[in-house]
Structures are given as C-alpha cells and as structure tokens.
PDB file with one MODEL, atoms N, CA, C and O in Angstrom:
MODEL        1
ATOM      1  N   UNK A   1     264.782 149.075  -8.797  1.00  0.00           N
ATOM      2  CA  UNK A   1     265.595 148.029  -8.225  1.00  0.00           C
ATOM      3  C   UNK A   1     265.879 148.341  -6.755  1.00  0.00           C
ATOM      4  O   UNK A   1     265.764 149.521  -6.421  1.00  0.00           O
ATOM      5  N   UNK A   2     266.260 147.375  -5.763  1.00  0.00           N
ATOM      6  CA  UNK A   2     266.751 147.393  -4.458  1.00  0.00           C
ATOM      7  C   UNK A   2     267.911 147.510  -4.472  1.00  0.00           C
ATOM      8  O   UNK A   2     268.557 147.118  -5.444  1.00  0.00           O
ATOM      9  N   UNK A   3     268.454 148.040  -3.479  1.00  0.00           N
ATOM     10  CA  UNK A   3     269.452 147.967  -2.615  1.00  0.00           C
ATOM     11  C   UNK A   3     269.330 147.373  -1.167  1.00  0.00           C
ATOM     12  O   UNK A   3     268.429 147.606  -0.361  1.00  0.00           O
ATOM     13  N   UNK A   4     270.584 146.436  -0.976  1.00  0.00           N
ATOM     14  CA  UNK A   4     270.449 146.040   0.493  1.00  0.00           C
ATOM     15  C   UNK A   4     271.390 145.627   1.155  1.00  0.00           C
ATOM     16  O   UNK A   4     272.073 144.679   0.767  1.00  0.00           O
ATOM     17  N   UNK A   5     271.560 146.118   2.031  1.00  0.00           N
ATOM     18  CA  UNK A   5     272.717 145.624   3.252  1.00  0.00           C
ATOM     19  C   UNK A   5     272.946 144.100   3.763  1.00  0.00           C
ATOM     20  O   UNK A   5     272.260 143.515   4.602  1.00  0.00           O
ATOM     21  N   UNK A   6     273.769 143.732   3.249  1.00  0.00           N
ATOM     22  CA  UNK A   6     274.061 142.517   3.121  1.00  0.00           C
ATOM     23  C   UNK A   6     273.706 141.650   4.763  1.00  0.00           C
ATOM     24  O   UNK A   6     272.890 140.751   4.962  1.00  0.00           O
ATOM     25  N   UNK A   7     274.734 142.376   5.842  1.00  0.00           N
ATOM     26  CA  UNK A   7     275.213 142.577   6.804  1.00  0.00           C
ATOM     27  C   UNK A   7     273.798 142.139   7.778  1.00  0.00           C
ATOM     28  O   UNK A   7     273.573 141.300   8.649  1.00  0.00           O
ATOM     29  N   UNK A   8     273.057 143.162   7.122  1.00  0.00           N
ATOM     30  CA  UNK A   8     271.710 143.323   8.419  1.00  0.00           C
ATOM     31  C   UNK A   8     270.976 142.418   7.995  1.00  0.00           C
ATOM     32  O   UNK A   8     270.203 142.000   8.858  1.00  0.00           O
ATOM     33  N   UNK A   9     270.885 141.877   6.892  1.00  0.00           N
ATOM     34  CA  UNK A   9     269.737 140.813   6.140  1.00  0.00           C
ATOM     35  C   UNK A   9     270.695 139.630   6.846  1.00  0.00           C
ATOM     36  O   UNK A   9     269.999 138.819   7.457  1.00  0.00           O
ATOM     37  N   UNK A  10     272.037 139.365   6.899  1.00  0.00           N
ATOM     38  CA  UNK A  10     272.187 137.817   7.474  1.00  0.00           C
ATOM     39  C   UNK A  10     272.017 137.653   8.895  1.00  0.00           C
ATOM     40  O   UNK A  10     272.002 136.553   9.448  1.00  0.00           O
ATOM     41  N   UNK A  11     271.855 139.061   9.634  1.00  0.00           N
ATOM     42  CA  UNK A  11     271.676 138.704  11.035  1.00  0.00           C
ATOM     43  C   UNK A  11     270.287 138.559  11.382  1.00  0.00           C
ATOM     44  O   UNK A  11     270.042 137.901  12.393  1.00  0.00           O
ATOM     45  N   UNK A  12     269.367 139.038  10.752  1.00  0.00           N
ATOM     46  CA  UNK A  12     267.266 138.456  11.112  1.00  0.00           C
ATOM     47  C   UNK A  12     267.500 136.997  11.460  1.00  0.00           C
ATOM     48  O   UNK A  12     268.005 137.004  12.583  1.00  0.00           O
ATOM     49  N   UNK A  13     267.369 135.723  11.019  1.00  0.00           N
ATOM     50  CA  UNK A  13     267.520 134.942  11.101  1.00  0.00           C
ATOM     51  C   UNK A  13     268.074 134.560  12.518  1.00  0.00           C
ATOM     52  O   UNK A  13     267.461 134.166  13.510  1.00  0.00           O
ATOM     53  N   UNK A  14     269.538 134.812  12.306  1.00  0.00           N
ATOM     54  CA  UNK A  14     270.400 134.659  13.637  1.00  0.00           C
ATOM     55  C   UNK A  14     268.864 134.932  15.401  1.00  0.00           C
ATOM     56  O   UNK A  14     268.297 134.205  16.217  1.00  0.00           O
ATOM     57  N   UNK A  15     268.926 136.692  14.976  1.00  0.00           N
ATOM     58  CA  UNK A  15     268.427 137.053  16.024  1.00  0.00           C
ATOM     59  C   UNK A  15     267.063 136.572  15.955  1.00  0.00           C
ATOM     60  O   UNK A  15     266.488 136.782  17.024  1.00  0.00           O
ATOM     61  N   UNK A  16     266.280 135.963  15.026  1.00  0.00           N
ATOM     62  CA  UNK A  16     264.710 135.797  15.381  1.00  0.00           C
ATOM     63  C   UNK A  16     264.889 134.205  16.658  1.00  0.00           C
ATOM     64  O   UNK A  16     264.312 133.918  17.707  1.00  0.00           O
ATOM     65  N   UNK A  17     266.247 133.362  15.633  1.00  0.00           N
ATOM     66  CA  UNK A  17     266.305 132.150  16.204  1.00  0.00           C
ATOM     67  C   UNK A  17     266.806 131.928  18.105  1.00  0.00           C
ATOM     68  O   UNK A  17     266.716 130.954  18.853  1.00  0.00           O
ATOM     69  N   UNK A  18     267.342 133.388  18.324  1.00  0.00           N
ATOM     70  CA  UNK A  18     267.577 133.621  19.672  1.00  0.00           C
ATOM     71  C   UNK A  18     266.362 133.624  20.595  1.00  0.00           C
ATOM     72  O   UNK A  18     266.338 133.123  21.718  1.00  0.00           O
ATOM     73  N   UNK A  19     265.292 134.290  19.946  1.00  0.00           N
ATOM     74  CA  UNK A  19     263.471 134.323  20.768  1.00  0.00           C
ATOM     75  C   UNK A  19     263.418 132.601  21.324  1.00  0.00           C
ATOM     76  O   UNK A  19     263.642 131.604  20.638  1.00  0.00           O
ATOM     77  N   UNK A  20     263.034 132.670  22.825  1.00  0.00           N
ATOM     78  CA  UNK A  20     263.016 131.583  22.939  1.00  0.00           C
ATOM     79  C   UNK A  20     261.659 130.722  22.494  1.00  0.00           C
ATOM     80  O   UNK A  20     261.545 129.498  22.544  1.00  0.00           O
ATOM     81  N   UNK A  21     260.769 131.580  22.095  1.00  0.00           N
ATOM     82  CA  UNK A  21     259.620 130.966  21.754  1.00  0.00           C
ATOM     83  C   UNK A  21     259.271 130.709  20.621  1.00  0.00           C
ATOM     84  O   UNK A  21     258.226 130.182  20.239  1.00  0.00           O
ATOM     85  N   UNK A  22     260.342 131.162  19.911  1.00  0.00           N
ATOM     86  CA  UNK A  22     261.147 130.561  18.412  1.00  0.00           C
ATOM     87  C   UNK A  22     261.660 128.915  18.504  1.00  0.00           C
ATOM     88  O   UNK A  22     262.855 128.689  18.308  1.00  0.00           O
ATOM     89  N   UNK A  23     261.019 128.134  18.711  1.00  0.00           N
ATOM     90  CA  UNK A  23     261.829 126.738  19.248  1.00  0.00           C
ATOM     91  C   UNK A  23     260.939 125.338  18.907  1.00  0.00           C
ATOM     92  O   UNK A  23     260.959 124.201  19.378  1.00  0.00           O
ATOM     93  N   UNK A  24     259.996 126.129  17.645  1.00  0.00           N
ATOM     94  CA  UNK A  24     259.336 124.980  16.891  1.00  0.00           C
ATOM     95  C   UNK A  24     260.446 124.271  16.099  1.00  0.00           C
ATOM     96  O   UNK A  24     261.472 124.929  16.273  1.00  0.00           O
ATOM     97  N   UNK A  25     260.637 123.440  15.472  1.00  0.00           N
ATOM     98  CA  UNK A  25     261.684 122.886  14.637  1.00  0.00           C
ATOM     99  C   UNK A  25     261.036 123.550  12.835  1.00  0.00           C
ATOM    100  O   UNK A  25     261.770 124.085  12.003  1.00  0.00           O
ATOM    101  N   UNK A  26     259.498 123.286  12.662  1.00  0.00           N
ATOM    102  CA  UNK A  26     259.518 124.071  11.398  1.00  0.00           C
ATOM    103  C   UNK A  26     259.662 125.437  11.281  1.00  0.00           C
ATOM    104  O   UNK A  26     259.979 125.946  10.207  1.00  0.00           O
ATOM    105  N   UNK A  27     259.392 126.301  12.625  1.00  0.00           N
ATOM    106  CA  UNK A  27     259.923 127.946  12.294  1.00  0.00           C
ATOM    107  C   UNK A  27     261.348 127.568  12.113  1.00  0.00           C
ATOM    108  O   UNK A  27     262.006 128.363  11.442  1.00  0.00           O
ATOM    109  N   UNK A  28     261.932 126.568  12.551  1.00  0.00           N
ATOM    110  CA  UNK A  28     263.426 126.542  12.375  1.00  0.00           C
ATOM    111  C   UNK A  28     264.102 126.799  11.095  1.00  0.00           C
ATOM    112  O   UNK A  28     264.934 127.605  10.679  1.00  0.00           O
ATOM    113  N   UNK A  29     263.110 125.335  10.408  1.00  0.00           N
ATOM    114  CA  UNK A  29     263.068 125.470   8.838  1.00  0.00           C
ATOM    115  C   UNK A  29     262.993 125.891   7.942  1.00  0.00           C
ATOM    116  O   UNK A  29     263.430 125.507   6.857  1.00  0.00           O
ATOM    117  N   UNK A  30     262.076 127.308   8.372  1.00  0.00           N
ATOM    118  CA  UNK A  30     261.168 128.428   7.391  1.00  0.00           C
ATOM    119  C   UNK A  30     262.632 129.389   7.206  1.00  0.00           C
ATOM    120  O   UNK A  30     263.088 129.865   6.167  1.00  0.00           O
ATOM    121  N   UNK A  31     263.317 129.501   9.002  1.00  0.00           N
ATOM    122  CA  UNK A  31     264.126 130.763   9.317  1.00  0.00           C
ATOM    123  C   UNK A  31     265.759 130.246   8.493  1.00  0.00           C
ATOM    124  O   UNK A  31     266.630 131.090   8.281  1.00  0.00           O
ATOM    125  N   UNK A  32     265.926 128.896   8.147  1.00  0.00           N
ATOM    126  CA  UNK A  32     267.059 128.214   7.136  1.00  0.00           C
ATOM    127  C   UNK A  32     266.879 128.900   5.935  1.00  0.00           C
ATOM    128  O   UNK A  32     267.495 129.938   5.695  1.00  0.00           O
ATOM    129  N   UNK A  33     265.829 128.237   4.918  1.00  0.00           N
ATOM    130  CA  UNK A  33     265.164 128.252   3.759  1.00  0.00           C
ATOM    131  C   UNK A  33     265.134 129.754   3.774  1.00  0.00           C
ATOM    132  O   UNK A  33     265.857 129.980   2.803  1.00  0.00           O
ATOM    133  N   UNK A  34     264.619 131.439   4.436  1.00  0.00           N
ATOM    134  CA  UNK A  34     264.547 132.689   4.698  1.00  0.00           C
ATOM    135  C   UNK A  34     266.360 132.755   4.074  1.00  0.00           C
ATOM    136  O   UNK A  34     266.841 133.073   2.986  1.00  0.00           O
ATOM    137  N   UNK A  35     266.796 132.416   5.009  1.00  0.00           N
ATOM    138  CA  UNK A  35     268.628 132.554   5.656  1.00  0.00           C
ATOM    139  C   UNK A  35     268.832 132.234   4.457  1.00  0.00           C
ATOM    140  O   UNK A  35     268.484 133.297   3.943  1.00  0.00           O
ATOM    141  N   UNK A  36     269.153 131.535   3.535  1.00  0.00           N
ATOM    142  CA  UNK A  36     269.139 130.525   2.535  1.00  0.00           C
ATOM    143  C   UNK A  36     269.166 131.638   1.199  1.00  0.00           C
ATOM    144  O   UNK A  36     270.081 131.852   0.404  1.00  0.00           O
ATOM    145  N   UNK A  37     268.301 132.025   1.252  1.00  0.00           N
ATOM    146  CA  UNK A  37     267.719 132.502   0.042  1.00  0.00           C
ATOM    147  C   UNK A  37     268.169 134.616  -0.148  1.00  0.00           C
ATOM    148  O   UNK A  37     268.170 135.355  -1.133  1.00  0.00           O
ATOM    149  N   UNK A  38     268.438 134.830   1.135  1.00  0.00           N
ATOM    150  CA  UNK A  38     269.012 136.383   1.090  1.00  0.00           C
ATOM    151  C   UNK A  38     270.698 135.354   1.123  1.00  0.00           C
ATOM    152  O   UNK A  38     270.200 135.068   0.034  1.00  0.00           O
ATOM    153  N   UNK A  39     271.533 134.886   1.214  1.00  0.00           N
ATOM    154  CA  UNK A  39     272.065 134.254   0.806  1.00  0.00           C
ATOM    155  C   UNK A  39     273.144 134.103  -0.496  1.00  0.00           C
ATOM    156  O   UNK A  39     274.345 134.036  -0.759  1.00  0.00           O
ATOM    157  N   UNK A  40     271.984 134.102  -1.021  1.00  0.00           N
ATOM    158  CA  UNK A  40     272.049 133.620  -2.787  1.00  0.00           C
ATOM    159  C   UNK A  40     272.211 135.338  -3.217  1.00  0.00           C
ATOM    160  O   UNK A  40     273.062 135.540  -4.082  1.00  0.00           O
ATOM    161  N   UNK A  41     271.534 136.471  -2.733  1.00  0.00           N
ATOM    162  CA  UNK A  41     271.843 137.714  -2.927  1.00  0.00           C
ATOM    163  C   UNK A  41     273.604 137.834  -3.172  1.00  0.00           C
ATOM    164  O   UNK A  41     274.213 138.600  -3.918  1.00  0.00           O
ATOM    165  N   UNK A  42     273.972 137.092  -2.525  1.00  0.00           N
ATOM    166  CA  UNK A  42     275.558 137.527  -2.335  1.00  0.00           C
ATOM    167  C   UNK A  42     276.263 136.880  -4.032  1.00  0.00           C
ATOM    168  O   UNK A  42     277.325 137.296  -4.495  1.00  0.00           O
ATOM    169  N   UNK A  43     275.321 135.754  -4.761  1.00  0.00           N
ATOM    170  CA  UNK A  43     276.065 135.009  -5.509  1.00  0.00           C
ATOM    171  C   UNK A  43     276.540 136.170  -6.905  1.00  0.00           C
ATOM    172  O   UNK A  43     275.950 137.248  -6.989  1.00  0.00           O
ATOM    173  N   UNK A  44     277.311 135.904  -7.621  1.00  0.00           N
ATOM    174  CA  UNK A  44     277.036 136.243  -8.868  1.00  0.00           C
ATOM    175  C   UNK A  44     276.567 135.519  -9.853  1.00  0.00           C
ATOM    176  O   UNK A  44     276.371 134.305  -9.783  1.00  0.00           O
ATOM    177  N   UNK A  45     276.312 136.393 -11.059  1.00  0.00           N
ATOM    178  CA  UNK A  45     274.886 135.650 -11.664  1.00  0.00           C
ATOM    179  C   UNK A  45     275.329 134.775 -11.990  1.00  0.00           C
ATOM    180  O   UNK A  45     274.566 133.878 -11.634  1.00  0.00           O
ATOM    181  N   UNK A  46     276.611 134.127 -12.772  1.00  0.00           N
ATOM    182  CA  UNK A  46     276.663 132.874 -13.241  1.00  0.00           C
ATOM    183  C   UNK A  46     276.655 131.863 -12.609  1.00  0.00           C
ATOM    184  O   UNK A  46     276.437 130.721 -13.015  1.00  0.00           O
ATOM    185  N   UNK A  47     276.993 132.372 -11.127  1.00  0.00           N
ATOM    186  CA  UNK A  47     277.285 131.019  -9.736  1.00  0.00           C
ATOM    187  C   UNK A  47     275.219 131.356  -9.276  1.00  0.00           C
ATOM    188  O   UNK A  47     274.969 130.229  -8.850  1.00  0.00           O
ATOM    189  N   UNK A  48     274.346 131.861  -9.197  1.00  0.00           N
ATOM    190  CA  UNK A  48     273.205 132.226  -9.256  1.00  0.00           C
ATOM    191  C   UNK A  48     272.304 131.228 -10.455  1.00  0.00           C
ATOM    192  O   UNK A  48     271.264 130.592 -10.287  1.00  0.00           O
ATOM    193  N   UNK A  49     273.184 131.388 -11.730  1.00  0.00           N
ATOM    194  CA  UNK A  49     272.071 130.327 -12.655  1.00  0.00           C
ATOM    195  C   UNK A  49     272.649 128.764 -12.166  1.00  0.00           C
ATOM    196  O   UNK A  49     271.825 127.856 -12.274  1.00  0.00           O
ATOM    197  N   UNK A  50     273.665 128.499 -11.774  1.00  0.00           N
ATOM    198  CA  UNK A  50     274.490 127.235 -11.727  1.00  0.00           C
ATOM    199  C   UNK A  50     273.025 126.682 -10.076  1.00  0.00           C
ATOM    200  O   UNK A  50     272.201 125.768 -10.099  1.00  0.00           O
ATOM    201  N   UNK A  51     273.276 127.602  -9.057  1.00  0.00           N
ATOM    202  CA  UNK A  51     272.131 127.496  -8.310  1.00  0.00           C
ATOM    203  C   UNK A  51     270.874 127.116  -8.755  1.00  0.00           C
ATOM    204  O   UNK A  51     270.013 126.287  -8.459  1.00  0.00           O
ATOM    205  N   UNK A  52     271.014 127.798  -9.380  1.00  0.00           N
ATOM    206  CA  UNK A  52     268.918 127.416  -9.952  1.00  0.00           C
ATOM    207  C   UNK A  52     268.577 126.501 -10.514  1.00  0.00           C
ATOM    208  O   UNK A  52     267.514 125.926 -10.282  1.00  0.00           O
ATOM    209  N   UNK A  53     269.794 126.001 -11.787  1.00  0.00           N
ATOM    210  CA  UNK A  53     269.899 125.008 -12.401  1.00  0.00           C
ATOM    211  C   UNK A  53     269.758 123.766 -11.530  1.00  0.00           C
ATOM    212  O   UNK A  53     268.986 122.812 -11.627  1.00  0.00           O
ATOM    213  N   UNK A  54     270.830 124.076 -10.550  1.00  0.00           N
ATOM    214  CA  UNK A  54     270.616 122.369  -9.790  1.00  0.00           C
ATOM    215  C   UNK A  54     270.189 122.462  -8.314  1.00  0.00           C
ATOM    216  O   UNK A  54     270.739 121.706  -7.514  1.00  0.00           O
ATOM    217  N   UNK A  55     269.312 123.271  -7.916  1.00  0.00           N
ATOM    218  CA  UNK A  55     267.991 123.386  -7.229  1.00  0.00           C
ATOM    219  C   UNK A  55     267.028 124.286  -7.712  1.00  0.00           C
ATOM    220  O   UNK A  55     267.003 125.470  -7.375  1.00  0.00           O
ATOM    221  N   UNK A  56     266.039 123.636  -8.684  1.00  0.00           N
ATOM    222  CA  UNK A  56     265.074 124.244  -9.667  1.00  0.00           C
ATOM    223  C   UNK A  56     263.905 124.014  -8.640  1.00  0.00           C
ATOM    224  O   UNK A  56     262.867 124.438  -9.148  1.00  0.00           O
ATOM    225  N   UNK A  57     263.699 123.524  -7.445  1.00  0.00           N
ATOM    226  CA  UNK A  57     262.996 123.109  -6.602  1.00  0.00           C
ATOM    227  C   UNK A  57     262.691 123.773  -5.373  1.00  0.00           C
ATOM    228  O   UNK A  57     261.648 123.914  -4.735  1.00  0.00           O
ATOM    229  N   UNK A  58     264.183 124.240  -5.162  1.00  0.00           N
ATOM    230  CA  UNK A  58     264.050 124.759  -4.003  1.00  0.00           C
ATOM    231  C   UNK A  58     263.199 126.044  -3.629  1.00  0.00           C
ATOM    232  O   UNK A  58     262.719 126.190  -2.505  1.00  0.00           O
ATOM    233  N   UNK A  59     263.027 127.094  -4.801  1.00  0.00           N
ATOM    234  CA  UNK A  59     262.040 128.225  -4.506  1.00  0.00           C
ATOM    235  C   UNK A  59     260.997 127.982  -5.395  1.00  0.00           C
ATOM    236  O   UNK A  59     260.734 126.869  -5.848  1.00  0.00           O
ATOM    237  N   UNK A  60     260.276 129.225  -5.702  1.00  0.00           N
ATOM    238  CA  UNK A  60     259.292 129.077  -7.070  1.00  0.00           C
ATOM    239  C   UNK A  60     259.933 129.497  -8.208  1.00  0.00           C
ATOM    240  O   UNK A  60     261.117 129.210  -8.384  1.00  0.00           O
ATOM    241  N   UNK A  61     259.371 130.072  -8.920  1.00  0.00           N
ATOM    242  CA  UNK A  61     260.008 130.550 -10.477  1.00  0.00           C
ATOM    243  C   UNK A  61     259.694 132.332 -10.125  1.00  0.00           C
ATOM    244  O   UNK A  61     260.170 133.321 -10.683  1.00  0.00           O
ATOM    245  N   UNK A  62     258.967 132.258  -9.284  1.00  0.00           N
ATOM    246  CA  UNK A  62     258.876 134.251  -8.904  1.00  0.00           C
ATOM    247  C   UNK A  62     259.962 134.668  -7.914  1.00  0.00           C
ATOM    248  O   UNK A  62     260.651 135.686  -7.962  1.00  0.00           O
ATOM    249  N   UNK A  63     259.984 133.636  -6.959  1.00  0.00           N
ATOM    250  CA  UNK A  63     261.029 133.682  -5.850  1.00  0.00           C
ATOM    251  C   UNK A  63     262.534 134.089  -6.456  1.00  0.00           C
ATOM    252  O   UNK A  63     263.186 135.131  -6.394  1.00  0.00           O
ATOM    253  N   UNK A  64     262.813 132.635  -7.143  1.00  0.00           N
ATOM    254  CA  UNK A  64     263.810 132.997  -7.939  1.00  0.00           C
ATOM    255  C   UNK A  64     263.951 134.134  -9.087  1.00  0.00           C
ATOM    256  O   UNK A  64     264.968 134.826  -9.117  1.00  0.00           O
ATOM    257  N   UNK A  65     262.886 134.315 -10.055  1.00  0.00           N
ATOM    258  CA  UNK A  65     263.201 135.910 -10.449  1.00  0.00           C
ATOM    259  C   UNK A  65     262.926 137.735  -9.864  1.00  0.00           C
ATOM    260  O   UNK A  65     263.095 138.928 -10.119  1.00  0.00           O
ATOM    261  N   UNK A  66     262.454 136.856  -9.041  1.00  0.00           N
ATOM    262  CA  UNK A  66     262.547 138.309  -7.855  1.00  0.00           C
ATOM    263  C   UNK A  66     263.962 138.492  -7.190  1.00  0.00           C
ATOM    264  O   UNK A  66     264.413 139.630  -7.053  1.00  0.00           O
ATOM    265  N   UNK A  67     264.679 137.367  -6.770  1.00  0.00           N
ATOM    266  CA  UNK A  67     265.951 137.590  -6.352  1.00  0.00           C
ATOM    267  C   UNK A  67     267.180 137.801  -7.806  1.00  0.00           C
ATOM    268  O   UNK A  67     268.329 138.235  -7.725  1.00  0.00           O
ATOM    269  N   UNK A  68     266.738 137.516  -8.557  1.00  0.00           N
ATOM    270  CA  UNK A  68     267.432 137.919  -9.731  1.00  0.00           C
ATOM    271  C   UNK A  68     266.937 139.879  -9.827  1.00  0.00           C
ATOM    272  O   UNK A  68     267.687 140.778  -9.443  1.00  0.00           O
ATOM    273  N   UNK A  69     265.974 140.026 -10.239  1.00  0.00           N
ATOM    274  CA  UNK A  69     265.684 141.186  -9.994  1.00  0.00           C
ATOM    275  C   UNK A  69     266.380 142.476  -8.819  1.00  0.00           C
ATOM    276  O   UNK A  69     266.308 143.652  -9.178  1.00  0.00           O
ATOM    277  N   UNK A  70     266.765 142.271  -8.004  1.00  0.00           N
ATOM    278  CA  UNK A  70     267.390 142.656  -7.487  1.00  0.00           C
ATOM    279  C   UNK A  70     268.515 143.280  -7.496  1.00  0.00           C
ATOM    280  O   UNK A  70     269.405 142.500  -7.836  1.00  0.00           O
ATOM    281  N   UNK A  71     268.887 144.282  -7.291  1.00  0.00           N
ATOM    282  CA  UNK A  71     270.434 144.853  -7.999  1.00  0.00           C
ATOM    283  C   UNK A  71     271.536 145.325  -6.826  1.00  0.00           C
ATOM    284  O   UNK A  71     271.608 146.415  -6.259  1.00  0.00           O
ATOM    285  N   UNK A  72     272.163 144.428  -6.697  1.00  0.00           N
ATOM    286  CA  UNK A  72     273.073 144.220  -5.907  1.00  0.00           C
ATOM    287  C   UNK A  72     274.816 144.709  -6.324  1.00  0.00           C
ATOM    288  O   UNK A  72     275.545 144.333  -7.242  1.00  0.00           O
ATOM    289  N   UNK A  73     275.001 145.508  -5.412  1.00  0.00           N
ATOM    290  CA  UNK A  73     276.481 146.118  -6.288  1.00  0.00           C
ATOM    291  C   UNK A  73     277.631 144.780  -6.437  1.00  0.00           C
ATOM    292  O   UNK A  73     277.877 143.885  -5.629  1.00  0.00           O
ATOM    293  N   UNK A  74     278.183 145.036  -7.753  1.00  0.00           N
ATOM    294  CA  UNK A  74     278.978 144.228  -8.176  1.00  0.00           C
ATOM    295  C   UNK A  74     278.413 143.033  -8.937  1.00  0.00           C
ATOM    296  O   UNK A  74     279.175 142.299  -9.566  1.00  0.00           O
ATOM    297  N   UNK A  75     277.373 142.863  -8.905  1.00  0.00           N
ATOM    298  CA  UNK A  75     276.609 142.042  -9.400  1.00  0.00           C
ATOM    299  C   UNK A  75     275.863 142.549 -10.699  1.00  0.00           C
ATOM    300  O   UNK A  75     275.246 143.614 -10.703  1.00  0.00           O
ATOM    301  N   UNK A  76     275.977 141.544 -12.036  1.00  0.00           N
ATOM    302  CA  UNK A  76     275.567 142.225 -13.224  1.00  0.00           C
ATOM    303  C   UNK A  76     274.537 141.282 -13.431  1.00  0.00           C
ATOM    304  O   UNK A  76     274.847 140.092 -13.399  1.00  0.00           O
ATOM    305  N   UNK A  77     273.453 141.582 -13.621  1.00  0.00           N
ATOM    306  CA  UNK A  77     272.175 141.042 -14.472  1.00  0.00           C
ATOM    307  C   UNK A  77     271.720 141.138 -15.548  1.00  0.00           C
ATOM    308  O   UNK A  77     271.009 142.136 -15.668  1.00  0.00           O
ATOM    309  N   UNK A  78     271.814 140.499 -16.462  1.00  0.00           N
ATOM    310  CA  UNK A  78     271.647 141.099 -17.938  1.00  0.00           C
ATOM    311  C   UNK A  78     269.709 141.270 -18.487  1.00  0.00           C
ATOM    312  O   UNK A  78     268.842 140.505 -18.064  1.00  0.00           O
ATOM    313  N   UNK A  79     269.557 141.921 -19.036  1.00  0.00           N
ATOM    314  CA  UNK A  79     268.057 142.578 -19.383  1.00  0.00           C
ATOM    315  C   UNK A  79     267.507 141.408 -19.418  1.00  0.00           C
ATOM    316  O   UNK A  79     266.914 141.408 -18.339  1.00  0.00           O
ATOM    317  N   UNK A  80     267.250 140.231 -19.992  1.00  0.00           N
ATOM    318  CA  UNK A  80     266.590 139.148 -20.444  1.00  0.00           C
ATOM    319  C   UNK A  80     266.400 138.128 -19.010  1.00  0.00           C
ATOM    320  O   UNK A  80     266.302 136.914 -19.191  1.00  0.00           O
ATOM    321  N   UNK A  81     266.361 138.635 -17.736  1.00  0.00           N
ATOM    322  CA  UNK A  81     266.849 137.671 -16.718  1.00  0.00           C
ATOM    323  C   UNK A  81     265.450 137.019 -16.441  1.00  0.00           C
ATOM    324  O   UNK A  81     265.324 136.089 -15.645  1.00  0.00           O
ATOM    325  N   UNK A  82     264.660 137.430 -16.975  1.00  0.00           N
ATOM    326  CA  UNK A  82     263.180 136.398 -16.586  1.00  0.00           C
ATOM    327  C   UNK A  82     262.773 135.596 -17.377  1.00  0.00           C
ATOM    328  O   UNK A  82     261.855 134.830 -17.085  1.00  0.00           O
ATOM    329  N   UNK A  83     263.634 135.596 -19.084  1.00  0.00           N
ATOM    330  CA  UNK A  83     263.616 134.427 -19.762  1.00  0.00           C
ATOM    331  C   UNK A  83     264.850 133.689 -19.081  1.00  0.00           C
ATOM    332  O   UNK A  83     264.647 132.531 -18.718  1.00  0.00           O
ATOM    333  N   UNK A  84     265.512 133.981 -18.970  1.00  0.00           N
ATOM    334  CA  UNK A  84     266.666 133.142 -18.635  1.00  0.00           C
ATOM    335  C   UNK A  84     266.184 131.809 -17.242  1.00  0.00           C
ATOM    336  O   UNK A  84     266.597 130.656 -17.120  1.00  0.00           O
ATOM    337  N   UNK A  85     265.289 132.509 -16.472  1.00  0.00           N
ATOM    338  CA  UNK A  85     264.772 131.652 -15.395  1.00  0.00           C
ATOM    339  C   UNK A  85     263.469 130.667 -15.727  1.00  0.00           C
ATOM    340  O   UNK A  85     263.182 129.590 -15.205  1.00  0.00           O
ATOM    341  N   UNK A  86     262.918 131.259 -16.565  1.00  0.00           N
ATOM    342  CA  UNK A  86     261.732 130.507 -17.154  1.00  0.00           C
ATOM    343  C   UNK A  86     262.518 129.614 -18.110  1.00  0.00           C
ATOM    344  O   UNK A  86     261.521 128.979 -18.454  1.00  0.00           O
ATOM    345  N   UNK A  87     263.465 129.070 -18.793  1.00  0.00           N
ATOM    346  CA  UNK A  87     264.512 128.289 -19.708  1.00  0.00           C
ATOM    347  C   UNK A  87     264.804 127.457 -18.558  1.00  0.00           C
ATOM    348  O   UNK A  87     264.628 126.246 -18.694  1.00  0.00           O
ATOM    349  N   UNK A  88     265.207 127.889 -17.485  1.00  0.00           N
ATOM    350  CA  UNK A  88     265.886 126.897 -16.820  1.00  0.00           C
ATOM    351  C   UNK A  88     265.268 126.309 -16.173  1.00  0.00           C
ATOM    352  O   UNK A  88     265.827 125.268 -15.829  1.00  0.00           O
ATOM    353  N   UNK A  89     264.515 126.415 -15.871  1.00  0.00           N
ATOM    354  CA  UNK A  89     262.997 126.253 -15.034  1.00  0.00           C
ATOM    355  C   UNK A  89     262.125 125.018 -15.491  1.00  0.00           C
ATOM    356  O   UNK A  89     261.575 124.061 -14.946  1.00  0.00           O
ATOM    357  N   UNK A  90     262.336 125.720 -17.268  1.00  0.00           N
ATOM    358  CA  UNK A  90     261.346 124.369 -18.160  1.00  0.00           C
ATOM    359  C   UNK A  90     261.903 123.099 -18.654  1.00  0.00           C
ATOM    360  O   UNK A  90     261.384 122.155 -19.251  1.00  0.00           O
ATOM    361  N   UNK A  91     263.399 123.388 -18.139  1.00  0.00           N
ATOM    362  CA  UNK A  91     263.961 122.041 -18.606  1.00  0.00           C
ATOM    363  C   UNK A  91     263.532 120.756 -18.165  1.00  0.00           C
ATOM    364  O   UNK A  91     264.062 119.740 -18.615  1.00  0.00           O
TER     365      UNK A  91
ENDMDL
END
C-alpha cells in the first residue's frame, strides 16, 4: 500500500497551472480532473462509495479501485474493496 502527503499532492496542479505555457484550456481540464481525483484521497470510504455511486463516470473502474487501494491514515478500507467497486459500477 501507499502512503502520501496530502499537502504536496494538492499543490502539482496549483504549480503546473502557474507554467505559462500551461495555458491550453484542455491541459486545464486534464490538471482539474488530476486535482479532482488526489482529492477524493482525502474522502472516507463511505463519503468515497457515495462518490462513485453518483459519478460512476467520472474515472474508470481501475482508476477508481486504485484510489480505493490506497491506504491513507485514518481511512479504513475493508478487504473486499474491488468487489465493492465492480457492484457499484454494474448497476
């Protein structure tokens, strides 16, 4: 499992979007959706499935169990977390 600094993962984004040659509108988009998704690291799992549930769209089904995968202090994941995403997924 990972560990990760919350702190330094929300500032990439910030600082890539400072490059001035960063100033396409879809790198804009990519660097949201990026921002977005370390993000969701912060949720806990039940506010995490409530996410997925009602944007089942927004990543893939690996995206989303890769960020489940992840072990984030204070945050509990229970063993079964890649059925749990594939259930919600197939609804």
């Amino acid at each position: 499992m990972l560990y990760f600094r919350m702190q330094a993962l929300a500032t990439i984004p910030c600082n890539l979007a400072a490059i001035p040659s960063i100033n396409n509108e879809t790198v804009r988009q990519r660097l949201d959706c990026v921002s977005a998704y370390y993000e969701l690291l912060n949720l806990l799992f039940e506010a995490l499935v409530a996410f997925i549930t009602e944007h089942e769209c927004l990543f893939t089904a690996a995206e989303y169990s890769n960020l489940l995968k992840v072990k984030v202090l204070g945050r509990d994941i229970p063993d079964n977390v890649g059925e749990c995403v594939s259930e919600i997924l197939s609804q």
